[in-house]
C-alpha positions as CSV (number, residue, x, y, z in Angstrom):
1,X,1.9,20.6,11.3
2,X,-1.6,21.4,9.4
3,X,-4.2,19.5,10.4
4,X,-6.5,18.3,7.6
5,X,-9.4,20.2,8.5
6,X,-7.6,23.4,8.4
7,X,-5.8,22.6,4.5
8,X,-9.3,21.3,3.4
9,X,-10.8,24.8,4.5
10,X,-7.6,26.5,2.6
11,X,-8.0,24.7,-0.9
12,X,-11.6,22.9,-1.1
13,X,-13.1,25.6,-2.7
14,X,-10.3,26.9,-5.2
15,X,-10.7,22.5,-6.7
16,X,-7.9,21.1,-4.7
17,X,-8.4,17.8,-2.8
18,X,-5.7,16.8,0.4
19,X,-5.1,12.9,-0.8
20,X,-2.1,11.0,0.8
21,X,-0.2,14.1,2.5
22,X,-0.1,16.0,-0.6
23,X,-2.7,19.0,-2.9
24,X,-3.9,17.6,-6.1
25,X,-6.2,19.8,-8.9
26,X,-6.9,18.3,-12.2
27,X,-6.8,21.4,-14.8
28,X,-8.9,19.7,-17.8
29,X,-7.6,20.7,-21.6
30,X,-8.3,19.8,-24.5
31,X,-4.6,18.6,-26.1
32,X,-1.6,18.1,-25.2
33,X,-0.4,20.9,-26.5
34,X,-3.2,22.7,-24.2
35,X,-1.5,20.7,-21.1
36,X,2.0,21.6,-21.7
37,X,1.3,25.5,-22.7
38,X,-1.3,25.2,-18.8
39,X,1.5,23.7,-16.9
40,X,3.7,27.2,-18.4
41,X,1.4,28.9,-16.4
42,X,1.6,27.4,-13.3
43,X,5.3,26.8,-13.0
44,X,5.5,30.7,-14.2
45,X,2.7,31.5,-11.1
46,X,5.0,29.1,-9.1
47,X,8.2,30.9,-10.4
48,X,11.3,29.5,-7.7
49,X,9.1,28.9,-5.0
50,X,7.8,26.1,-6.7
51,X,11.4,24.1,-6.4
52,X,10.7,21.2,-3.7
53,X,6.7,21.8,-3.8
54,X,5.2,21.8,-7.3
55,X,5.0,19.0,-9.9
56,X,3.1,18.5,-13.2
57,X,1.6,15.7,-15.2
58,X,0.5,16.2,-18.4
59,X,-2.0,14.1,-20.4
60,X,-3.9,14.9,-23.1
61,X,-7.2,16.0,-21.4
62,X,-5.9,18.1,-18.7
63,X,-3.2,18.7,-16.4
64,X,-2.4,16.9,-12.9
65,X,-0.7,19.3,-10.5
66,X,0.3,17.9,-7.3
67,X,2.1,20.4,-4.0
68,X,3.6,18.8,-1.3
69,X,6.9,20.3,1.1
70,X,9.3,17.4,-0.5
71,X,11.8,17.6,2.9
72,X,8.7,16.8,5.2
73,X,6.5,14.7,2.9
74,X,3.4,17.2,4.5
75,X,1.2,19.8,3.1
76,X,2.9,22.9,4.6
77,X,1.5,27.0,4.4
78,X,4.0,27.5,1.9
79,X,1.7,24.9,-0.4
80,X,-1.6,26.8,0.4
81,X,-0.2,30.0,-0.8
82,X,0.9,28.7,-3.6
83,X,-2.3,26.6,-4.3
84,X,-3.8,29.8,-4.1
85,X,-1.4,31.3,-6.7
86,X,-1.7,28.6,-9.4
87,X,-5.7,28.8,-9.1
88,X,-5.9,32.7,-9.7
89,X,-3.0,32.4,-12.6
90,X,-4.7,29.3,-14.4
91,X,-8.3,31.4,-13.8
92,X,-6.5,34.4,-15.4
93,X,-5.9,32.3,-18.8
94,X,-10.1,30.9,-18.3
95,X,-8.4,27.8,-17.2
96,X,-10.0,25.6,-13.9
97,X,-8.5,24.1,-11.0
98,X,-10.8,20.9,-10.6
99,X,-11.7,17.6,-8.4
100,X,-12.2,16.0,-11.6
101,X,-15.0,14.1,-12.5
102,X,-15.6,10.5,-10.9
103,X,-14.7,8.7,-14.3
104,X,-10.8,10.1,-13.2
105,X,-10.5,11.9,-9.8
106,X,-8.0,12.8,-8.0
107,X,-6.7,9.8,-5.7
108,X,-3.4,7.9,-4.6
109,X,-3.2,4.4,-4.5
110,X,-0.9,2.1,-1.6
111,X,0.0,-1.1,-1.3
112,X,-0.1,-2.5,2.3
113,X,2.2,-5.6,3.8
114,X,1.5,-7.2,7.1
115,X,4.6,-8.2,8.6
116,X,5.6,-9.9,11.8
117,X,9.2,-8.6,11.5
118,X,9.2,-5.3,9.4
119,X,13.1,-4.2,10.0
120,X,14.1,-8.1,8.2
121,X,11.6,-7.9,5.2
122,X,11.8,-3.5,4.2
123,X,15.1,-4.1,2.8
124,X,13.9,-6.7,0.6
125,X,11.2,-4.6,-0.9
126,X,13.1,-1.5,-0.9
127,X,16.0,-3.6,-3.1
128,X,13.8,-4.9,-5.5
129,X,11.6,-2.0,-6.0
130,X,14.4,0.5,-6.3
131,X,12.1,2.4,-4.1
132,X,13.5,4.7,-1.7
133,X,12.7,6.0,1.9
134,X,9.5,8.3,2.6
135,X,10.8,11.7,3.7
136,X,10.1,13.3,6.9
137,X,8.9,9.6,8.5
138,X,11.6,7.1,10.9
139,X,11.4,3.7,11.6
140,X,8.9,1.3,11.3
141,X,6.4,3.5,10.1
142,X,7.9,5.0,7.2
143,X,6.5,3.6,3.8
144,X,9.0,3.2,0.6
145,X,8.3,5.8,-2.3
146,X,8.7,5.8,-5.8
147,X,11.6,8.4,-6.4
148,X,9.9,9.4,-9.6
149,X,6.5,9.7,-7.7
150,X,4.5,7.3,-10.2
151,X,4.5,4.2,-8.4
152,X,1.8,3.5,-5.4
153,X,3.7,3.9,-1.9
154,X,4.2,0.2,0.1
155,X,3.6,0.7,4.1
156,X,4.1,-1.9,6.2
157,X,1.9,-3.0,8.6
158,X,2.6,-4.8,12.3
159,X,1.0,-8.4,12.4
160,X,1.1,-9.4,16.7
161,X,0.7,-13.5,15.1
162,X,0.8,-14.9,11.7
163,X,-2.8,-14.7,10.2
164,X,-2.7,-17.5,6.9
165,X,-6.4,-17.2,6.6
166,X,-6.1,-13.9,4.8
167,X,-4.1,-12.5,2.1
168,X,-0.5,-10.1,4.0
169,X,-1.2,-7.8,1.6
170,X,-3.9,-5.3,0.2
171,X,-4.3,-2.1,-1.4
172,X,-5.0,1.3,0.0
173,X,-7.3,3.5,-2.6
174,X,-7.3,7.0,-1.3
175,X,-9.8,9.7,-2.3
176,X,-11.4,13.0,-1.7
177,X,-14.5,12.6,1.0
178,X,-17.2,13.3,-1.8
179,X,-15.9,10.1,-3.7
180,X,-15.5,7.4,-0.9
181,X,-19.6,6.7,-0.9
182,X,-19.7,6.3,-5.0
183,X,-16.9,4.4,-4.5
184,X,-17.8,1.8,-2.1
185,X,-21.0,1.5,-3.5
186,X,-19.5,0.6,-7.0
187,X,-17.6,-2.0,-5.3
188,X,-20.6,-3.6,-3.4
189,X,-22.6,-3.4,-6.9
190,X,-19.8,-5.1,-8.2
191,X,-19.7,-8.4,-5.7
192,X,-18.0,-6.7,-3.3
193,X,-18.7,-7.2,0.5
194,X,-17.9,-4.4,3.1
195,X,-15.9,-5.7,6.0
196,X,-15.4,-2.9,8.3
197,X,-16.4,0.6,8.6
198,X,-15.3,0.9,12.3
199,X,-12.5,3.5,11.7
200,X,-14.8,5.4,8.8
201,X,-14.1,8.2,7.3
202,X,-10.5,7.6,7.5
203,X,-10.8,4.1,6.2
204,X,-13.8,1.5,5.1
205,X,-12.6,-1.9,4.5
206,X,-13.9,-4.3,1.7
207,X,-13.4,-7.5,0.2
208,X,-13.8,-9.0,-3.4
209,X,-16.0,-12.2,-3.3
210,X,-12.8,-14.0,-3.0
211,X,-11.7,-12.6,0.2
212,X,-8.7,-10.3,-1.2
213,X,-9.3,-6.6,0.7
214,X,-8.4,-3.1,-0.4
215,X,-9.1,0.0,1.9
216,X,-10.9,3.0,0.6
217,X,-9.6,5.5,2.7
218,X,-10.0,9.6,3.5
219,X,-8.1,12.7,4.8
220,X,-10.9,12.6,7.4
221,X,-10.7,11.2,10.9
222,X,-6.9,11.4,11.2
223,X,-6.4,14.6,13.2
């Protein structure tokens, strides 16, 4: 298992960013036709190994590639190598594996359910969601995924008591490192109030002037 120290030194400076267990790049374009003809290159760079690790969003001002070992749900050696591989083909055709720019940067987003008995209320969410299990994860801990990878992931949480005086469920916003600061300091501009930041950098968490929290949260601090 990678830590993620040692796939941040791997991909950082090629424009990849570790978010959520998986390599992102944004590869910006200028059409759609640009984005389709960029993700040729890639899945051509790829070529079979890509089967189980690559996958390609196109819009049309660039290209979202995303690697991730689909059996383990982890960022595995075979990813780095081929993050390498679809860096130097794209920079081959003068196009750029980036971070993207903060107006649209690479992150993932969860939703998060505190729950006194997780094993009685998963089944419900998983039925009517149409969500199915997160690979490579048992029990408790495993989150429900969108099989088409576009929804945000639901985790569970363990609640030891009932707790009515907040809301049982919040988001989880997760970024790159350089864009957790900007982005708690957009939502403190914004009315926001900063709970906690005693688990930062893998989490900080905040609160809208109403009380509902979300989590901005990091790679870092979880090795």
């Amino acid at each position: 298992m990678l830590t993620g120290q040692q796939i941040f030194a791997a991909v950082d400076a090629l424009g990849w960013r570790l978010i959520q267990a998986e390599l992102l790049t944004h590869v910006p374009v200028p059409s759609l036709a640009a984005a389709v003809d960029a993700a040729t290159v890639a899945v051509g760079a790829a070529g079979p190994g890509g089967n189980g690790h690559l996958t390609a969003e196109l819009q049309p001002d660039r290209l979202v590639l995303r690697l991730q070992t689909a059996v383990t749900g982890t960022v595995t050696e075979h990813d780095l190598r081929l993050a390498q591989s679809l860096t130097e083909a794209l920079g081959e055709r003068s196009l750029t594996a980036s971070p993207g720019v903060l107006a649209a940067v690479p992150q993932t987003i969860e939703i998060g359910i505190d729950a006194l008995d997780i094993p009685l209320i998963r089944p419900f969410w998983q039925a009517t969601t149409g969500y199915v299990d997160q690979p490579g994860v048992e029990g408790p801990d495993a989150a429900l995924v969108d099989p088409l990878g576009r929804g945000p992931a639901i985790w569970f949480q363990q609640m030891d008591a009932p707790r009515p005086q907040r809301n049982r469920i919040h988001l989880d916003v997760e970024v790159a490192p350089e864009t957790a600061g900007p982005r708690i300091d957009a939502a403190v501009a914004a009315g926001g109030v900063l709970l906690s930041d005693a688990a930062a950098p893998a989490f900080w968490v905040l609160a809208d002037p109403e009380g509902n929290e979300v989590c901005i949260c990091t790679w870092q601090g979880r090795d």
